[in-house]
OpenMM code with the backbone's topology and positions (N, CA, C; nanometers):
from openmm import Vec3, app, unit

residues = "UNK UNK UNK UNK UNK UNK UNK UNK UNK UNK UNK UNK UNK UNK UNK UNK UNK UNK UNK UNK UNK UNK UNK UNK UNK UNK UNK UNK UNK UNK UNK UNK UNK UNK UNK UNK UNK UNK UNK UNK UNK UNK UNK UNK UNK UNK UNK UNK UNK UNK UNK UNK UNK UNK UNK UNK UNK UNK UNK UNK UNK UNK UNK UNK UNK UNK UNK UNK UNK UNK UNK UNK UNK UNK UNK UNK UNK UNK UNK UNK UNK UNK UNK UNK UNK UNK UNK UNK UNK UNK UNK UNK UNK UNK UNK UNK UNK UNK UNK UNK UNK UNK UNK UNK UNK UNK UNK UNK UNK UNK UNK UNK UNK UNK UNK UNK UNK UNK UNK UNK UNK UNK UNK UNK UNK UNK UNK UNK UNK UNK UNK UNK UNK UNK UNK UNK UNK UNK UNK UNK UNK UNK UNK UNK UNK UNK UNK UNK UNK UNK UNK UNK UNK UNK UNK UNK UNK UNK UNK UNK UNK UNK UNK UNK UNK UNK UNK UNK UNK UNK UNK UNK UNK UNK UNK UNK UNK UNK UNK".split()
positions = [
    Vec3(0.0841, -0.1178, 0.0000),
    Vec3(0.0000, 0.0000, 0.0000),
    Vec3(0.0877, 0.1230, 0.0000),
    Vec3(0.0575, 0.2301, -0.0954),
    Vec3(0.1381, 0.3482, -0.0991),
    Vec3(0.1121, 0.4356, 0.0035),
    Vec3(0.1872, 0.4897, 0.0851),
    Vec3(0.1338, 0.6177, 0.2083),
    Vec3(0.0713, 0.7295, 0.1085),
    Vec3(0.0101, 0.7987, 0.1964),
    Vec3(-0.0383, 0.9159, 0.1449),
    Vec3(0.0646, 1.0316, 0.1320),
    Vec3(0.0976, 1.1106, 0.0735),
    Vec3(0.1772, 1.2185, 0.0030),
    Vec3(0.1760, 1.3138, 0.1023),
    Vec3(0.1062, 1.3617, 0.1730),
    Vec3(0.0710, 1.4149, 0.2943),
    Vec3(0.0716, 1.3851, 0.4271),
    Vec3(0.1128, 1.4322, 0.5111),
    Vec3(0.0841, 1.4049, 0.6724),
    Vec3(-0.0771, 1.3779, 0.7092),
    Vec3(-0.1117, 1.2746, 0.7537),
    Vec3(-0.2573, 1.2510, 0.7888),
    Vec3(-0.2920, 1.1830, 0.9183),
    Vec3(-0.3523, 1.2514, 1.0017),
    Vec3(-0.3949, 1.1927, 1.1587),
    Vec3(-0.5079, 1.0423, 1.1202),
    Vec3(-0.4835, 0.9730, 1.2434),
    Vec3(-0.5974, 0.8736, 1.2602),
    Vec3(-0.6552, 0.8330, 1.3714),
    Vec3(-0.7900, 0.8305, 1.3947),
    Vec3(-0.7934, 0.8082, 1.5744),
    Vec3(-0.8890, 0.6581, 1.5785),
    Vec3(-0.9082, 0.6222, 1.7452),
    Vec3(-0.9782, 0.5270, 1.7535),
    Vec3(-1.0176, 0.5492, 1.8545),
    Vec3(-1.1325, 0.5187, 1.9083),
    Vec3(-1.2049, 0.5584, 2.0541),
    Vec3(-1.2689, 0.4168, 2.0685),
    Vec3(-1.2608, 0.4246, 2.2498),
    Vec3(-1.2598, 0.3307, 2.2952),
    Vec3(-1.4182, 0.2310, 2.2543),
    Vec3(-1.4776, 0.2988, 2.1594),
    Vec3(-1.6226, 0.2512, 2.1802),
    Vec3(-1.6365, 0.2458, 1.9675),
    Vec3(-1.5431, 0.2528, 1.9355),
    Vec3(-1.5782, 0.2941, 1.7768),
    Vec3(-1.4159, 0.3035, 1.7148),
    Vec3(-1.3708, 0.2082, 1.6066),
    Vec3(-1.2333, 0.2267, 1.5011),
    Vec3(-1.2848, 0.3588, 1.4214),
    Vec3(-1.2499, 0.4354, 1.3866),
    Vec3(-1.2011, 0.5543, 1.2944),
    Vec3(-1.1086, 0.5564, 1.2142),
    Vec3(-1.1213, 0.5110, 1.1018),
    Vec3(-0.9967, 0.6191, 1.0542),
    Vec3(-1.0044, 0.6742, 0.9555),
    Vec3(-0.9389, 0.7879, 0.9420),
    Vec3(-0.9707, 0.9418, 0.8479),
    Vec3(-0.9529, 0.8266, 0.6981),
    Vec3(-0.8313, 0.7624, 0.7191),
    Vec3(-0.7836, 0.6687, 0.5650),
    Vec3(-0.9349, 0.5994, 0.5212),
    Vec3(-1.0290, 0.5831, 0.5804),
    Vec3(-1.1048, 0.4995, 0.4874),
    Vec3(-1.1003, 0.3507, 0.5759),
    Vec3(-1.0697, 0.3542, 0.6805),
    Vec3(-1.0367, 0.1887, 0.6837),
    Vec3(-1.1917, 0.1197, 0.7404),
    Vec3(-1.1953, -0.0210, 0.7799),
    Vec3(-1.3590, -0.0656, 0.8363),
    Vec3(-1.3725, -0.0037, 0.9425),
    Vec3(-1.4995, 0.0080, 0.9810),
    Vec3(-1.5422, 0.0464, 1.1080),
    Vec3(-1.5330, -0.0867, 1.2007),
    Vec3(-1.5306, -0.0802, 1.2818),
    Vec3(-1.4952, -0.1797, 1.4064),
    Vec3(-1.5442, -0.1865, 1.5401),
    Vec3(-1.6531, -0.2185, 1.5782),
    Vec3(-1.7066, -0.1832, 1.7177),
    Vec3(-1.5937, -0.2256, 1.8314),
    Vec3(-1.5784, -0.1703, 1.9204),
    Vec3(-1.4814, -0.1774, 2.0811),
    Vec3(-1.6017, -0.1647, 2.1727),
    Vec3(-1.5790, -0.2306, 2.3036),
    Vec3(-1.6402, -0.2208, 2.4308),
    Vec3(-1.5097, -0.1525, 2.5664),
    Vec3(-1.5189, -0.1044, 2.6007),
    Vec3(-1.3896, -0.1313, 2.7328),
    Vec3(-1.4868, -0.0436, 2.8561),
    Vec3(-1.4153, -0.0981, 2.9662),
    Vec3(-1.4590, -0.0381, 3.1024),
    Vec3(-1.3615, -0.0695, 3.1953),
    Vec3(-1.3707, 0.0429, 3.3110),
    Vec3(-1.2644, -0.0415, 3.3907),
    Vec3(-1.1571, 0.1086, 3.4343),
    Vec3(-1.1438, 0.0644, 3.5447),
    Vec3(-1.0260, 0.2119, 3.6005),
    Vec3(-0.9064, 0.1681, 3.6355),
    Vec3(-0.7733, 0.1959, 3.6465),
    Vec3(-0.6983, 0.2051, 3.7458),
    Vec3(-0.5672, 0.3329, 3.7592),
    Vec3(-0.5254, 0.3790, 3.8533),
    Vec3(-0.4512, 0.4189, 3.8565),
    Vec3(-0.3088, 0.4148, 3.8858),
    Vec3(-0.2817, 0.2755, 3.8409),
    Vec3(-0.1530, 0.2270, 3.8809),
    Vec3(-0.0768, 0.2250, 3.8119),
    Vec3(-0.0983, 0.2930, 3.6522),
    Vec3(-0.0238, 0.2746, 3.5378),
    Vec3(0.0266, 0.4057, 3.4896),
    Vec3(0.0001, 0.4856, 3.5809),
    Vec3(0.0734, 0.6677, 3.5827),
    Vec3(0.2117, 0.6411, 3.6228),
    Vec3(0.2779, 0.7082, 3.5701),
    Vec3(0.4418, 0.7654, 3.6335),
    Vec3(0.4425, 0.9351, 3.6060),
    Vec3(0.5332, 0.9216, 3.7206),
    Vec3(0.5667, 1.0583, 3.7626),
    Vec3(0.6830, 1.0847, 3.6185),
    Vec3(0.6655, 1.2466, 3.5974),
    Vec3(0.7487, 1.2705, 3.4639),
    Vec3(0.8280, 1.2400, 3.4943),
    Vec3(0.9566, 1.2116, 3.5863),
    Vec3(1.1044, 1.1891, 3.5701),
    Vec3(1.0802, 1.0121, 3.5636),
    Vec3(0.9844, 0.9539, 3.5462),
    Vec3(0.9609, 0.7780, 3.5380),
    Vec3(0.9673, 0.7826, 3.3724),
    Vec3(0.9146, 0.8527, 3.3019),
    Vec3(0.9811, 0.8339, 3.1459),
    Vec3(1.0401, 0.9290, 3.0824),
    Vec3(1.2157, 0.9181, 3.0804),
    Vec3(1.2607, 1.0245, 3.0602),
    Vec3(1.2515, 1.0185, 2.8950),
    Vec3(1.1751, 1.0172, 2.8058),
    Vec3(1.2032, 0.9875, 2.7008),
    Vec3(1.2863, 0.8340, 2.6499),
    Vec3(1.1999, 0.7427, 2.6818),
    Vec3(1.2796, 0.5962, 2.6451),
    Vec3(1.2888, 0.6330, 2.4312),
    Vec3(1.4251, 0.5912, 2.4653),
    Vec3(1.4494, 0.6368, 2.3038),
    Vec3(1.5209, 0.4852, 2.2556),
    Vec3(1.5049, 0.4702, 2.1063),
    Vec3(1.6514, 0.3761, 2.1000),
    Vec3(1.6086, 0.3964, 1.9536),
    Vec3(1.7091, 0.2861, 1.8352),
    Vec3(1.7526, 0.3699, 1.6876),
    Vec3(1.6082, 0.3309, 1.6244),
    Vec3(1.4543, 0.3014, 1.6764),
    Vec3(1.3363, 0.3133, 1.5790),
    Vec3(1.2584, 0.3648, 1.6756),
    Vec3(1.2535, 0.4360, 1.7647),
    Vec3(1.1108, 0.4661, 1.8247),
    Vec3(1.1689, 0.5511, 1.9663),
    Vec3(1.0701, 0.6667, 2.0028),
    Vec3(1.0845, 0.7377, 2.1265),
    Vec3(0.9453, 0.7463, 2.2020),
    Vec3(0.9401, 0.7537, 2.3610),
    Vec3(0.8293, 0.7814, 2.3609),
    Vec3(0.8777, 0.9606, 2.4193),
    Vec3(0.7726, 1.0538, 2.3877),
    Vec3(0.7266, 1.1636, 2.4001),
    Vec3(0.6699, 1.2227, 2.4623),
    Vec3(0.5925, 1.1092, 2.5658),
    Vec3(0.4967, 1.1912, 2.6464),
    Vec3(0.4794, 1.3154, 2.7575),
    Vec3(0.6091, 1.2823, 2.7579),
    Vec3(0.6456, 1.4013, 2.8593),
    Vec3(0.6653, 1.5690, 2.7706),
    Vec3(0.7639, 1.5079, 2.6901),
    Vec3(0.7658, 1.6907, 2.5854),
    Vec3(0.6074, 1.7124, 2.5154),
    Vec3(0.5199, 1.6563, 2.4839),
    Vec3(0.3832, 1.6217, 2.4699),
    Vec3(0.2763, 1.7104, 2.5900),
    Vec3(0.2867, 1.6665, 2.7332),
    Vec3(0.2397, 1.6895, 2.8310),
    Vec3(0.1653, 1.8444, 2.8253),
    Vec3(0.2830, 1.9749, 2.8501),
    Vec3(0.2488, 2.0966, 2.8547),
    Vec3(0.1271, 2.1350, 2.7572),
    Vec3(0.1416, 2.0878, 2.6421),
    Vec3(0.0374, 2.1188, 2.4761),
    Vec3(-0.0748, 2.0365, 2.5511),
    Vec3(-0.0726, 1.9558, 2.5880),
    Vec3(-0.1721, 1.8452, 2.5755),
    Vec3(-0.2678, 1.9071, 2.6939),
    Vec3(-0.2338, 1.8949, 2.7667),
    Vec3(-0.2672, 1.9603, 2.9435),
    Vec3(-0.3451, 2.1599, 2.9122),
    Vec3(-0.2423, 2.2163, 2.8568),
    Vec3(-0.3202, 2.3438, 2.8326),
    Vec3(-0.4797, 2.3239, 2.7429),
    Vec3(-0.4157, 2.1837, 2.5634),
    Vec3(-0.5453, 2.2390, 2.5330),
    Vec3(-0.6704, 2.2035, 2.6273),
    Vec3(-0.6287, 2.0905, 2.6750),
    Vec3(-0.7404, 2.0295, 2.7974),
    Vec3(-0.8035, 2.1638, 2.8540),
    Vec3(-0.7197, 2.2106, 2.9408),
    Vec3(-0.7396, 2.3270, 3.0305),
    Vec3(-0.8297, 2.4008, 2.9636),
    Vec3(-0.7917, 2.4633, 2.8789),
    Vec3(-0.9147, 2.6006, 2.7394),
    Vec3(-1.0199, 2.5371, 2.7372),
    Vec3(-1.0607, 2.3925, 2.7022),
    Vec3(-1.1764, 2.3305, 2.7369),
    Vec3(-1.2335, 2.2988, 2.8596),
    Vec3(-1.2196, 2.3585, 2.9133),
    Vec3(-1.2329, 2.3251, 3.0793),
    Vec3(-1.2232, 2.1632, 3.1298),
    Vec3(-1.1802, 2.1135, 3.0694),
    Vec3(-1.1106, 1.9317, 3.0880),
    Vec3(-1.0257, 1.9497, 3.1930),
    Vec3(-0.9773, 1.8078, 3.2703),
    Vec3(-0.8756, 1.8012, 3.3836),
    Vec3(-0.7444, 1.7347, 3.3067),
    Vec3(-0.6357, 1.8103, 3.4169),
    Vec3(-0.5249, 1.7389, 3.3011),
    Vec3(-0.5165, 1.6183, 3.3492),
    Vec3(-0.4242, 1.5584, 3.2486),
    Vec3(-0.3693, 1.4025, 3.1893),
    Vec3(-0.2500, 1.3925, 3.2855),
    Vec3(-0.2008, 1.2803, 3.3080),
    Vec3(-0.0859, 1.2355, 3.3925),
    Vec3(-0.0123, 1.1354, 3.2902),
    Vec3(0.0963, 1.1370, 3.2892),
    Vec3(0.1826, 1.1070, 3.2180),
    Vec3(0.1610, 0.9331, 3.2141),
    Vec3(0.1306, 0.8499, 3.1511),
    Vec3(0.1060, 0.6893, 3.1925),
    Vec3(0.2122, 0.5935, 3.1317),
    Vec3(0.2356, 0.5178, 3.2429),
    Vec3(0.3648, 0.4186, 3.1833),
    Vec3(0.3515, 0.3082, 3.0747),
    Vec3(0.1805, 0.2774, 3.1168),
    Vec3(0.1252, 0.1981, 3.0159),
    Vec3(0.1211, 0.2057, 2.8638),
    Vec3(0.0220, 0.3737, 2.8812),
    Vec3(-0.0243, 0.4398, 2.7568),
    Vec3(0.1114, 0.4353, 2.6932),
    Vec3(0.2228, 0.4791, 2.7491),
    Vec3(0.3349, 0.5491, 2.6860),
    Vec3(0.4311, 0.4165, 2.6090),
    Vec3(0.4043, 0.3036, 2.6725),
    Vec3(0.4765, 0.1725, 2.6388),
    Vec3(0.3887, 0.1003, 2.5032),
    Vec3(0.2489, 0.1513, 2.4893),
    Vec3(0.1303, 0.0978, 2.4133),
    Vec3(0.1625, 0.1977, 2.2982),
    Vec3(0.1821, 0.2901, 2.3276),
    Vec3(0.2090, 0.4014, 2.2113),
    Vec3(0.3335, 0.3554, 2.0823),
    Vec3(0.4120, 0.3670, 2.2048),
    Vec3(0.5639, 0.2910, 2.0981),
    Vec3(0.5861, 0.1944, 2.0766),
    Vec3(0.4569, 0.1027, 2.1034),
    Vec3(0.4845, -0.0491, 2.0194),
    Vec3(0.3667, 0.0076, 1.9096),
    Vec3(0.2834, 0.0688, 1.9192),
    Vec3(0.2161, 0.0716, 1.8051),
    Vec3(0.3103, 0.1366, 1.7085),
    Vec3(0.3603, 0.2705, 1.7555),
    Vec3(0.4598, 0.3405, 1.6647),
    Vec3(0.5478, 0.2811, 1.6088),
    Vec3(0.6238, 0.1767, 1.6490),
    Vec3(0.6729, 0.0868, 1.6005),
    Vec3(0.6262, -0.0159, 1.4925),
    Vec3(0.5337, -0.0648, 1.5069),
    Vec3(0.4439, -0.1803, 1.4298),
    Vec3(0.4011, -0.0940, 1.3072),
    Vec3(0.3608, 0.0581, 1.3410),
    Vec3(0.3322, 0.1106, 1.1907),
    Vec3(0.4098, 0.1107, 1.1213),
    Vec3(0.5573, 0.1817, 1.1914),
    Vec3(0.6676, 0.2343, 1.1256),
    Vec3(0.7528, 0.0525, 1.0274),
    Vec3(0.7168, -0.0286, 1.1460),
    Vec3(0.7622, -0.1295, 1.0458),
    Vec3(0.7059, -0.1552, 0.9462),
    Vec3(0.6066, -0.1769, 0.9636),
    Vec3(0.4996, -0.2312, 0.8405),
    Vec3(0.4850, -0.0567, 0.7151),
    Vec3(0.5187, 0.0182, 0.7963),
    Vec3(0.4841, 0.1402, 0.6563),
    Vec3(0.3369, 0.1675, 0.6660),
    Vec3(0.2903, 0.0981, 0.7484),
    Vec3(0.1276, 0.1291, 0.7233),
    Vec3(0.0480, 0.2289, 0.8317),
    Vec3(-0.0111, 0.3264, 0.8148),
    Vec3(-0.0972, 0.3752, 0.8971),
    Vec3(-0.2014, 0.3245, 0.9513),
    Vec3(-0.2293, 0.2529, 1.0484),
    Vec3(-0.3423, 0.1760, 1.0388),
    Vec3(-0.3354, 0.1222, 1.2222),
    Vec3(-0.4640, 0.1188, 1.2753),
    Vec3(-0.4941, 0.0942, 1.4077),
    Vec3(-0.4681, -0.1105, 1.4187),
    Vec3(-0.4541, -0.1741, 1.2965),
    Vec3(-0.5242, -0.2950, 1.3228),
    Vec3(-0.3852, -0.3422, 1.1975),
    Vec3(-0.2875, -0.3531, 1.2366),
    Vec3(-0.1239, -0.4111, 1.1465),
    Vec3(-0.1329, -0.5564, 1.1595),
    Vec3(-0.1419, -0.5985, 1.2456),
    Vec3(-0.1535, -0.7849, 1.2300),
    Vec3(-0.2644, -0.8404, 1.2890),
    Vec3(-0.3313, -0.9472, 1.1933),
    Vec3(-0.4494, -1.0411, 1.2885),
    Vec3(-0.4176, -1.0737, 1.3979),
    Vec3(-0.5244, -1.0062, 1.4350),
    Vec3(-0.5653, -1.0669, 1.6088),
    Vec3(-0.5080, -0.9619, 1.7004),
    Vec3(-0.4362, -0.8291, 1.6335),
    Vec3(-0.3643, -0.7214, 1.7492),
    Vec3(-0.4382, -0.6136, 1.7157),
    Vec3(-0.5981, -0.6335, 1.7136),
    Vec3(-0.6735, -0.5084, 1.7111),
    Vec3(-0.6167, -0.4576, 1.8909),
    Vec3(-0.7071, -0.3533, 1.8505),
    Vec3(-0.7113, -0.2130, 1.9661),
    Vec3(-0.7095, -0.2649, 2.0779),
    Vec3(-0.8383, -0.3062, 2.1341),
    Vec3(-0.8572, -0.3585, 2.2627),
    Vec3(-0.7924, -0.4591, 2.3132),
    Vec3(-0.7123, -0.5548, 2.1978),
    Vec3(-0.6400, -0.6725, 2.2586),
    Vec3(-0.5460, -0.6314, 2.3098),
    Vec3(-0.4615, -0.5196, 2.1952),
    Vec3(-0.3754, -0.4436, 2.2392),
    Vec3(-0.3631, -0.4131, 2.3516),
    Vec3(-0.4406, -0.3112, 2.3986),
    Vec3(-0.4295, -0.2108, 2.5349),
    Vec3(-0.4844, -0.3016, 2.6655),
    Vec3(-0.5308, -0.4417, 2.6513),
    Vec3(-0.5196, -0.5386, 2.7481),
    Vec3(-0.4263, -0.6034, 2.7656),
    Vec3(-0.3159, -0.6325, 2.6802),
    Vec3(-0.1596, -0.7066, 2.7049),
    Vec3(-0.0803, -0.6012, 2.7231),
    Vec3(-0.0976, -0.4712, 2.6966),
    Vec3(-0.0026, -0.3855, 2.7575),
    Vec3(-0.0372, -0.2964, 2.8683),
    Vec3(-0.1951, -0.3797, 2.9727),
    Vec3(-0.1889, -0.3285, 3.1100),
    Vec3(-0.2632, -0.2188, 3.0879),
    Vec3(-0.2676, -0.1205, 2.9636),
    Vec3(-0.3498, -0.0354, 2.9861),
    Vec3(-0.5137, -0.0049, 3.0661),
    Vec3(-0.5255, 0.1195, 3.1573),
    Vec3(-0.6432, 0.1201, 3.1742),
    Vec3(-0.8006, 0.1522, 3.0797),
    Vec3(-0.8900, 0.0743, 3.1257),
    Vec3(-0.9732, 0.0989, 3.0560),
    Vec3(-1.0959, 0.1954, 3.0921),
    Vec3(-1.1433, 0.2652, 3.0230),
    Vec3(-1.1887, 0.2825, 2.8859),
    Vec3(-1.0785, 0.3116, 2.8217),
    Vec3(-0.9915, 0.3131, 2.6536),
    Vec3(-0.8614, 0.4116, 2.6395),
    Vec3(-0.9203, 0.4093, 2.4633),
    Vec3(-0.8154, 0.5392, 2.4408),
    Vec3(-0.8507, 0.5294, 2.2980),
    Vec3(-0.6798, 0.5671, 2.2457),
    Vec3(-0.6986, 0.6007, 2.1113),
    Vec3(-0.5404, 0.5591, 1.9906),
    Vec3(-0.6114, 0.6845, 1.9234),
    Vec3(-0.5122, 0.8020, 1.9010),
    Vec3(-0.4866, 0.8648, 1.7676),
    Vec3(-0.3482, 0.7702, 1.7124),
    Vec3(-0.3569, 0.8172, 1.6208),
    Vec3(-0.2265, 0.7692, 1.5214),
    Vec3(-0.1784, 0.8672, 1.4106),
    Vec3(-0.0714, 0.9145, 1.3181),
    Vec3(-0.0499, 0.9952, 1.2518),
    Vec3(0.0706, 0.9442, 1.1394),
    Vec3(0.1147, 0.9947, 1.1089),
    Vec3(0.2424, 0.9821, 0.9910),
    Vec3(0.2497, 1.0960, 0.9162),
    Vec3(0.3921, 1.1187, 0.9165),
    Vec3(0.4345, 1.2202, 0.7980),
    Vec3(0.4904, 1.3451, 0.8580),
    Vec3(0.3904, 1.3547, 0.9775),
    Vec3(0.4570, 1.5492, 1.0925),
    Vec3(0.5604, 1.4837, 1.1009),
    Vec3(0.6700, 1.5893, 1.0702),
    Vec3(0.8114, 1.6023, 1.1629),
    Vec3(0.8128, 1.6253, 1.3192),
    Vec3(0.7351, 1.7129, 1.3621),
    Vec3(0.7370, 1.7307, 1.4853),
    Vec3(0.6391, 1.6905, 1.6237),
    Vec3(0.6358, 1.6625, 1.6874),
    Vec3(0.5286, 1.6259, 1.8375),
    Vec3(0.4053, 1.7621, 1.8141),
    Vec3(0.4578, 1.8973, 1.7994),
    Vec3(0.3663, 1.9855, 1.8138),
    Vec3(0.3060, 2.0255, 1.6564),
    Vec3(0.3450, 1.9738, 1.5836),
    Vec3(0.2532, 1.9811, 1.4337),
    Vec3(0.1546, 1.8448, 1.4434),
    Vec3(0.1970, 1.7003, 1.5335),
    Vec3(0.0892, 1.5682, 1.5516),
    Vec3(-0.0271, 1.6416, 1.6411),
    Vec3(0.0358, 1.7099, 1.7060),
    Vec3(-0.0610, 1.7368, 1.8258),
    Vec3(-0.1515, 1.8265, 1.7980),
    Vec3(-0.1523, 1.9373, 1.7069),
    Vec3(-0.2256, 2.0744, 1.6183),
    Vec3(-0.3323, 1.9618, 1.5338),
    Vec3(-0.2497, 1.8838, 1.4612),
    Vec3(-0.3623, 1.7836, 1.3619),
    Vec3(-0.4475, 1.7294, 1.4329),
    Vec3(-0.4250, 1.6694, 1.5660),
    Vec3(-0.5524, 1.5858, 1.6249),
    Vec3(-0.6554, 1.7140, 1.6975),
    Vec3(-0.5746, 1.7881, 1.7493),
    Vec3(-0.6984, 1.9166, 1.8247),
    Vec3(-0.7452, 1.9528, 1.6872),
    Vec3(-0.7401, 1.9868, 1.5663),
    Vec3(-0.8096, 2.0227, 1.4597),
    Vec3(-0.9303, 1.9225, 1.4083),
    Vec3(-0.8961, 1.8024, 1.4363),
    Vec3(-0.9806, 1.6795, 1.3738),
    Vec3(-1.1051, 1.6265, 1.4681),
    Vec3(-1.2143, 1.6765, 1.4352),
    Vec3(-1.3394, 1.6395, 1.5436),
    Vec3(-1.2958, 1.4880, 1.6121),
    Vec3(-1.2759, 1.3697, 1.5537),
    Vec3(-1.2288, 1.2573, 1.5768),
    Vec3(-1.1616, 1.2505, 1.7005),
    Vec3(-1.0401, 1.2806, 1.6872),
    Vec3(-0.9232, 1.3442, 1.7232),
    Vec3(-0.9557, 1.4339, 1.8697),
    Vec3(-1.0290, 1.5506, 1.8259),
    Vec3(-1.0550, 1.6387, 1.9641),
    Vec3(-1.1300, 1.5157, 2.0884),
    Vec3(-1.1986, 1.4764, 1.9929),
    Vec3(-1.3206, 1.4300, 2.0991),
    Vec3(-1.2154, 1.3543, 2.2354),
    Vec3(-1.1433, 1.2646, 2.1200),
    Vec3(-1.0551, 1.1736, 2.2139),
    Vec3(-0.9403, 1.2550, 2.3163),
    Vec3(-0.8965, 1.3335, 2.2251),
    Vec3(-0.8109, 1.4586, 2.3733),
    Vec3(-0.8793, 1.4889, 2.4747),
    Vec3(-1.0356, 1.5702, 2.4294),
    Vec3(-1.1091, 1.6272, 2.5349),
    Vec3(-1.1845, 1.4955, 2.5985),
    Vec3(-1.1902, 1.3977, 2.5821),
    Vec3(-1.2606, 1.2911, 2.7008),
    Vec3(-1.2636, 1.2674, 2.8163),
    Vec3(-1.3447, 1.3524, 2.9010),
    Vec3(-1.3406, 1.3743, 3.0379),
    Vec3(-1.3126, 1.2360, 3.0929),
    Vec3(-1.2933, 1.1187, 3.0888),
    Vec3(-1.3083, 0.9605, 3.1204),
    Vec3(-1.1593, 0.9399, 3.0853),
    Vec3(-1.0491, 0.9906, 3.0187),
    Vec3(-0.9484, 0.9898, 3.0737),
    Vec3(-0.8519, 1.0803, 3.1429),
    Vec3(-0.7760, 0.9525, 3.2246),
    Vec3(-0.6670, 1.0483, 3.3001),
    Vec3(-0.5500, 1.0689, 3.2514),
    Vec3(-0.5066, 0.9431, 3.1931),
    Vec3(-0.3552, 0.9571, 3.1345),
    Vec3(-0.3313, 0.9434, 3.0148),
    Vec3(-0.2225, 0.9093, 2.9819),
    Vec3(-0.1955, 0.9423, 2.8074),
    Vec3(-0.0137, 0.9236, 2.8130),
    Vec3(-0.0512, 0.8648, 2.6535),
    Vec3(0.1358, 0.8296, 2.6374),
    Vec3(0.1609, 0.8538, 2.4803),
    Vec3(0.2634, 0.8821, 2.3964),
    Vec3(0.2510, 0.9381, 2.2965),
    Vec3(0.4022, 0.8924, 2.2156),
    Vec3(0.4183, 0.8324, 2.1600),
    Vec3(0.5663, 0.7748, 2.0657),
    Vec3(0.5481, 0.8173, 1.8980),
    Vec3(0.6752, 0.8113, 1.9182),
    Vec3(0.6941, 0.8301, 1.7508),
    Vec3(0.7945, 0.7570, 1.7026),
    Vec3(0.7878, 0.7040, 1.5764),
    Vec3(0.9065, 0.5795, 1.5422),
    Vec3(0.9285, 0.5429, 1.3623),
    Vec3(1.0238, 0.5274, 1.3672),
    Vec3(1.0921, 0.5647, 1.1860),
    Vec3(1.1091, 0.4126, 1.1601),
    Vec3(1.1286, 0.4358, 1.0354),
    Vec3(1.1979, 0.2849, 0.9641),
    Vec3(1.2410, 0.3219, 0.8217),
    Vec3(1.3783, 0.2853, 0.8261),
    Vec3(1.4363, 0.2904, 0.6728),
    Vec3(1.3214, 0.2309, 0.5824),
    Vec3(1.2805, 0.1120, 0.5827),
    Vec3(1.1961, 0.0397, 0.4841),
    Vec3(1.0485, 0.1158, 0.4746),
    Vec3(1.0420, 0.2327, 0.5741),
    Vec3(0.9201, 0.3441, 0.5440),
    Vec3(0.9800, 0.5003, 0.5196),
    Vec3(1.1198, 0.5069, 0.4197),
    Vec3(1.1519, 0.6305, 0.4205),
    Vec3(1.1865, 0.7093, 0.5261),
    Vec3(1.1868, 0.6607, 0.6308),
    Vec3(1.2161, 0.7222, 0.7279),
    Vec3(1.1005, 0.8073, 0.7904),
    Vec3(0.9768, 0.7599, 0.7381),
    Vec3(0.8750, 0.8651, 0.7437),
    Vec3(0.8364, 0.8458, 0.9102),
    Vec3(0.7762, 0.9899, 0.9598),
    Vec3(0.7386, 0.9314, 1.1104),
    Vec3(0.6084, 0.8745, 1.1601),
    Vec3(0.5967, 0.7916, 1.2175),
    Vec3(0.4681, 0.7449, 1.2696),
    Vec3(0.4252, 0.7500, 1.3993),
    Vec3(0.3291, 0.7937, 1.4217),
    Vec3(0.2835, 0.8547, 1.5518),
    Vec3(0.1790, 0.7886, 1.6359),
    Vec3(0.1504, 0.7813, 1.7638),
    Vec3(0.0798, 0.6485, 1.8193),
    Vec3(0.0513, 0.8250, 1.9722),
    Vec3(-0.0796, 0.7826, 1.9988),
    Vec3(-0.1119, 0.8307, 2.1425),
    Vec3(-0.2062, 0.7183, 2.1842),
    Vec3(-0.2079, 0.7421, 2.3125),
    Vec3(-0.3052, 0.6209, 2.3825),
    Vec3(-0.3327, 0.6933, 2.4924),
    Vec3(-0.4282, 0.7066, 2.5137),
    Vec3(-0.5285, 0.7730, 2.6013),
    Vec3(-0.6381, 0.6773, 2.6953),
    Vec3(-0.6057, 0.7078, 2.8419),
    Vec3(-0.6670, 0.5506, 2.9250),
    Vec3(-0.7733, 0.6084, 3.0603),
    Vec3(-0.7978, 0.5479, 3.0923),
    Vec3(-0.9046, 0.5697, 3.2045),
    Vec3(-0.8507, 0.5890, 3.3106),
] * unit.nanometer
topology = app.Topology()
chain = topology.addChain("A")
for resn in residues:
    res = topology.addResidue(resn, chain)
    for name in ("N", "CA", "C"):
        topology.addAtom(name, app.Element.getBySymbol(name[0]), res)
């Protein structure tokens, strides 16, 4: 499949697949709280290595204000979200593909249940921004997208980005947003 020529956001909410590309719709269920999957910002200093970073912390300030303008509560940095993020970022960036659902059987919800995440949670996804604060402008612009930032039902959030020679080097972007 050829990427798109353009930078293009994609989201998924915990109750409904989205994506801007055209892909199937997909019903999700999730429920469920915990708060044991937050870290304090100096708990992810940016885990980096040569295909993938997570972000959530340089992420945080943008993310937390637009909350704030909406009268939303802020997000806490999550060890989960943030570990769920950069394996997805990863899995796109390998495969080249934009897409919530890269191999049978590792849809969304299976996902964010083997990586501990809390539930309810939802996935933007992106490719192509160079930067954390041009991913982050595209999803507050995208009704999709907003809804899942502004979701009073979560607390935390984790956010990676991750390259691959065999995808041009192009970037691929993963948030995960949890209960």
């Amino acid at each position: 499949m050829k990427l798109p020529a353009t930078p293009s956001p994609c989201c998924v909410r915990r109750d409904l697949v989205f994506a801007l590309a055209g892909t199937t719709l997909v019903a999700l269920l999730g429920s469920g709280c915990s708060v044991s999957n937050f870290a304090a910002i100096g708990d992810l200093p940016g885990l980096a290595d040569s295909d993938g970073e997570i972000v959530t912390v340089q992420s945080l300030s943008r993310v937390n204000g637009f909350r704030s303008s909406n009268q939303r509560d802020p997000l806490a940095p999550g060890r989960a979200a943030s570990r769920a993020a950069l394996a997805h970022a990863r899995a796109m960036a390998a495969s080249g593909l934009m897409r919530h659902n890269i191999r049978a059987g590792d849809d969304f919800l299976t996902r964010m249940k083997k990586a501990d995440v809390a539930l309810p949670a939802a996935e933007n996804i992106a490719s192509g921004f160079d930067e954390i604060n041009e991913t982050l402008l595209a999803w507050e612009v995208s009704a999709s997208h907003r809804s899942n930032l502004l979701d009073p039902r979560f607390r935390g959030f984790g956010v990676a980005v991750a390259t691959n020679p065999r995808s041009q080097g192009r970037p691929f972007w993963a948030m995960v947003l949890s209960g």
